[in-house]
N, C-alpha and C positions, 0 to 999 in steps of 0.2 A: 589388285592388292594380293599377295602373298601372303600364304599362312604366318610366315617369317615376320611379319611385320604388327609389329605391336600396334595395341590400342589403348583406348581409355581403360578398359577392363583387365588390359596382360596384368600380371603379379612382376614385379621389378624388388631387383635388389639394392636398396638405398643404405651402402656402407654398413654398418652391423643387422641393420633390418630389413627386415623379408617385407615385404609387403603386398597385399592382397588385388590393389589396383594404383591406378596412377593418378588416381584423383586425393588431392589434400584437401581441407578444409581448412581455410586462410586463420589467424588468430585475428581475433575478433573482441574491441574491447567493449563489454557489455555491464560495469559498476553494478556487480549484484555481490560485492566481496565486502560487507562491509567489517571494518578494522583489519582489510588486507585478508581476511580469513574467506577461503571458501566454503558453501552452503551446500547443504542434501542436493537442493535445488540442480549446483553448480555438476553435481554429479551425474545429476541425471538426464540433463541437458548436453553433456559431450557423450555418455552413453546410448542416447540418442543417435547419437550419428555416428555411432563406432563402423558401422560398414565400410566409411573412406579409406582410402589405402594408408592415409597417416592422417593426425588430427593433430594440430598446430594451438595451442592453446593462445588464449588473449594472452597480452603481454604480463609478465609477474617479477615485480620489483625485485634486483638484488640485494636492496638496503633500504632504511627507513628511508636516507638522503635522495633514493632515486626513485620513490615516490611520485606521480605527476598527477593525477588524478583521485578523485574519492573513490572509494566504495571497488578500487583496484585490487585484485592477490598479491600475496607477497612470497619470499621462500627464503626466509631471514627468523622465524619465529616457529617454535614448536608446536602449538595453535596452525598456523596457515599450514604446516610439511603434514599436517593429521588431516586437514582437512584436505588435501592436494590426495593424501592416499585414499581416498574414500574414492576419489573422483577416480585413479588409472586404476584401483581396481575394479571397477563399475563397468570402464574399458576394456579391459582386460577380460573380464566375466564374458563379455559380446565382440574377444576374437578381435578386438580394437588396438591398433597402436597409439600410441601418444606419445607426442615431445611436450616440452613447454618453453613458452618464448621468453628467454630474461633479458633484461632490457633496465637500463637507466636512463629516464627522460631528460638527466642535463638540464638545461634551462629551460623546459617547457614544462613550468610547474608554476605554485603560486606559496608565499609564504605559508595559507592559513593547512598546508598541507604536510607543512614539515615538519618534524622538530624545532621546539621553540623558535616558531618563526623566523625559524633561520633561510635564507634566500637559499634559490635557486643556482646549482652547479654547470660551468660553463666553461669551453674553452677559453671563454673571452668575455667580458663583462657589457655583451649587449643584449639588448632585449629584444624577444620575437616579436613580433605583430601579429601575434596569434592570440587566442584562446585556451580555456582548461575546465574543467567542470569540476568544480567545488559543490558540500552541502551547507547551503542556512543554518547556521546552527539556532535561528528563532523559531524558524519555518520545519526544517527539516527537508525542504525539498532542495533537488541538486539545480543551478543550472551555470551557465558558461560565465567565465571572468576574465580578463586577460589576465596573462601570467606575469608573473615575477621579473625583475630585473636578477640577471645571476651575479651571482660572484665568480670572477676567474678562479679556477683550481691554479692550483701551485703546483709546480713541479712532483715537489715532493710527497703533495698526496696523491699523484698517478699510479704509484704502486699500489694503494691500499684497492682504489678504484678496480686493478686487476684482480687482487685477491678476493673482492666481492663475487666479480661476476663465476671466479673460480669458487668460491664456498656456495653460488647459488648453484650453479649446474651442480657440484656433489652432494647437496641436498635434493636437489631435483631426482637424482636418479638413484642414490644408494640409500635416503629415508621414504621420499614421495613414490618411489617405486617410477618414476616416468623412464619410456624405452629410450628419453635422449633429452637432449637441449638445440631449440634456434635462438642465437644469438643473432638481437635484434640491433643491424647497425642502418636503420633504414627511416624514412618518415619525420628524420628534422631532428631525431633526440640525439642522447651524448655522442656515441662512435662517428654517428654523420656530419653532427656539430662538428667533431673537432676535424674529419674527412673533407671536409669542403670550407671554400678560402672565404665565403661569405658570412660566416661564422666564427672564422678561427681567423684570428690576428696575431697569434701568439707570433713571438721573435725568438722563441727556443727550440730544443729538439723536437718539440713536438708541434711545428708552426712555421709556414711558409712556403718548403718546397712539397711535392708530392707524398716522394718519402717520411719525410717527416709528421705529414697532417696525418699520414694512415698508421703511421706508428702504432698510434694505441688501439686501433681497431686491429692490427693484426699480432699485439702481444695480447690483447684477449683472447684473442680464437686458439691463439699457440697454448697460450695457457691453458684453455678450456679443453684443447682436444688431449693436450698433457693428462689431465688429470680424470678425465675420464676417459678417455678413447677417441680420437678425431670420425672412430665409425659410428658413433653414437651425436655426431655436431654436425647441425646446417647453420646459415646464414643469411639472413635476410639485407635486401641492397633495392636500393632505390634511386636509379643513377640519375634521373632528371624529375621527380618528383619537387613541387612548390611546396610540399605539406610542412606546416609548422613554421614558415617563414624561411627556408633553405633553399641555396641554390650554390652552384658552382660556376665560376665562369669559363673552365674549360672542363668539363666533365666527363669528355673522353677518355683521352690519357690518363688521368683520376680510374676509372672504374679498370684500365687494361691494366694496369699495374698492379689492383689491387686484388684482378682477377692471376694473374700468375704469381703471385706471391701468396696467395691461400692457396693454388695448385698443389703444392708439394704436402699438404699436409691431412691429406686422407680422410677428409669430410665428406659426411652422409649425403649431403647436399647443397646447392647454390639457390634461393630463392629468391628473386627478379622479380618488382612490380617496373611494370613498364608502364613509362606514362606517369600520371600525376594519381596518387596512392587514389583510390575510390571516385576517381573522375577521369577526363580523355585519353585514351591511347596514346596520341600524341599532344605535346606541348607545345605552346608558341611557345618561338624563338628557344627550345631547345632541343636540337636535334640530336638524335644516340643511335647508333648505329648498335644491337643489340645482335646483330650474329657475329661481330667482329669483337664485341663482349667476351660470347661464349668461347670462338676462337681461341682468343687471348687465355681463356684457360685451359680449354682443352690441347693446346699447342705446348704447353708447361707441363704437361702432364697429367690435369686436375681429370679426376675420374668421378667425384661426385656427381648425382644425379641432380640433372637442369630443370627446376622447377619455375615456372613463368605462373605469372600472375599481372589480374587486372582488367575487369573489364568481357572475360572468356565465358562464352555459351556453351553449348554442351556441342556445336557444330565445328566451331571455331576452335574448341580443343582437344576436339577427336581430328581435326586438320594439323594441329602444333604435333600432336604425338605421331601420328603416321606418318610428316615429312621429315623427322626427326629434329624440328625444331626447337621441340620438350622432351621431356623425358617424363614430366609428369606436369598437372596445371592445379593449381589450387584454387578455388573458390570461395567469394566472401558473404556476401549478402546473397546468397542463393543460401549458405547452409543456414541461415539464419533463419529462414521459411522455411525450409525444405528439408528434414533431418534425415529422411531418408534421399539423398540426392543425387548417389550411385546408383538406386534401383528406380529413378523416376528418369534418371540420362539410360541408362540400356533400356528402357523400356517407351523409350520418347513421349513418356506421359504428362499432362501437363505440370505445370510449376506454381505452386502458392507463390501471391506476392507477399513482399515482407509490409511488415506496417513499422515505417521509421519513426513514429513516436514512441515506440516501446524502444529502441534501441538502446538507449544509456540509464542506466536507473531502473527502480520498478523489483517486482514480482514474478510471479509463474505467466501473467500474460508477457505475449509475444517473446516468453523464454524456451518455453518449453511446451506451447499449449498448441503449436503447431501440428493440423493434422498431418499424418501418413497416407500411400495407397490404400484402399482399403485391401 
């Protein structure tokens, strides 16, 4: 190895941000937001782990409508953008970068979660076979439900849909203070819905052929990188992922097109779980050729930095960044134990395990009560 050759540690430059290493910390949804607002708590929990070279917040709704989950952030309401600055600047104070992920879950919601029980938005008016985590309002405690039957969107309200995710990134960064936005078009919710033919039925421009299903995944990003800066935007993708009830029946060609078609537009980063989101590297019966992915954008010109995800150890991806097969690898349920998870991978010290019944719901345990190295 050559001095010349990066590692998990180098400092890389990802589109407007400097950043101090090559390790992110995956977003992570953890229902401690409740009425969409973020908590002290929520603050001091990603301050925690400001050492990663970028911090990827849980997913945070562009709208009441995109909504999927209780006890979620939002960046639609004056409340959640005051409590969002509490949190990057907590970050910021510990030398921390921060994005935040917006995302519209589409049809993987449930009435009791919307406005006046209004259903679940969708390329196509079919229902997942998934789950969602609702709170009792007898009980008060959260747990899983199946979701909603959607409503097909209409044409015509696919513009408003764009202007959301545009009013949430310039809330994200010019009230919340966050260094950027990942646009999340990954794990089953709306961009993917309507990206993949198993989901989307639609017989209009935006339904059918390739071009068409990705439509509205790449007028978002166009828009989004418009209006704040495409060096301030990543994207999250998830080309053979089951999560949420999604799938593609050709998912190659799907993900090459829609990797040179974001090329030209000057984003922070590309963020790839490989595999099936939080479970095997590889999928039965669906195979993805994931450097011929990367390829396909880097061949277009895309300069963004290649962020892989899923499943990566601290051996496994100090191997992805030395043979340049990343550029940087994000972590999930490691930073949920581990808050410091930069200085216990250079230090090959061991790794707390997570305890996944604190995961969804809950308090300061298993949030923030994780110890450090001493």
């Amino acid at each position: 190895m050559t001095s010349a050759t990066p590692t998990l540690f180098s400092r890389i430059q990802a589109g407007d941000l400097q950043l101090a290493n090559r390790i992110a910390m995956a977003p992570l949804t953890r229902n401690r937001s409740p009425n969409a607002i973020p908590l002290a708590i929520t603050a001091k929990y990603y301050a925690q782990r400001a050492s990663a070279g970028l911090l990827i917040t849980e997913g945070t709704a562009i709208d009441p409508f995109a909504q999927g989950y209780a006890d979620v952030p939002g960046l639609y309401d004056t409340e959640q953008l005051d409590g969002w600055k509490k949190v990057t600047e907590a970050v910021h104070e510990r030398g921390g970068k921060i994005v935040t992920q917006i995302w519209h879950v589409g049809r993987i919601s449930h009435v009791d979660l919307l406005p006046e029980s209004h259903p679940p938005l969708g390329p196509s008016a079919i229902q997942a076979n998934t789950r969602t985590f609702v709170i009792d309002k007898a009980t008060g405690k959260g747990h899983f439900v199946p979701v909603s039957k959607p409503r097909e969107l209409k044409l015509e309200e696919l513009p408003m849909i764009v202007h959301s995710y545009v009013q949430a990134a310039r809330n994200a960064v010019e009230t919340a203070g966050f260094d950027g936005v990942e646009i999340h078009a990954a794990n089953g919710y709306l961009l993917e819905q309507f990206l993949k033919d198993g989901a989307n039925k639609r017989s209009d421009d935006y339904g059918g052929s390739i071009p068409n299903r990705a439509r509205l995944l790449l007028e978002v990003t166009r828009a989004v990188a418009d209006a704040i800066g495409g060096g301030k935007v990543g994207i999250r993708l998830s080309p053979v992922t089951p999560a949420n009830d999604i799938v593609d029946s050709h998912p190659q060609p799907v993900y090459d097109y829609v990797a040179k078609k974001l090329a030209p537009l000057g984003l922070a980063f590309i963020h790839v779980i490989e595999g099936a989101t939080g479970g095997p590297r590889e999928v039965e019966g669906r195979p993805f050729d994931y450097a011929q992915f990367k390829n396909s954008y880097r061949q277009a010109g895309g300069k963004g930095v290649w962020m892989v995800n899923n499943g990566y150890d601290g051996d496994m991806a100090a191997k992805a960044i030395a043979s340049g097969q990343a550029d940087m690898v994000a972590f999930g349920k490691l930073y949920i134990a581990n808050p410091d998870l930069v200085e216990r991978l250079r230090e090959k010290a061991p790794l707390n395990a997570w305890d996944q019944t604190t995961f969804y719901g809950g308090g300061e345990h298993g949030y923030i009560d994780y110890p450090k190295l001493a």
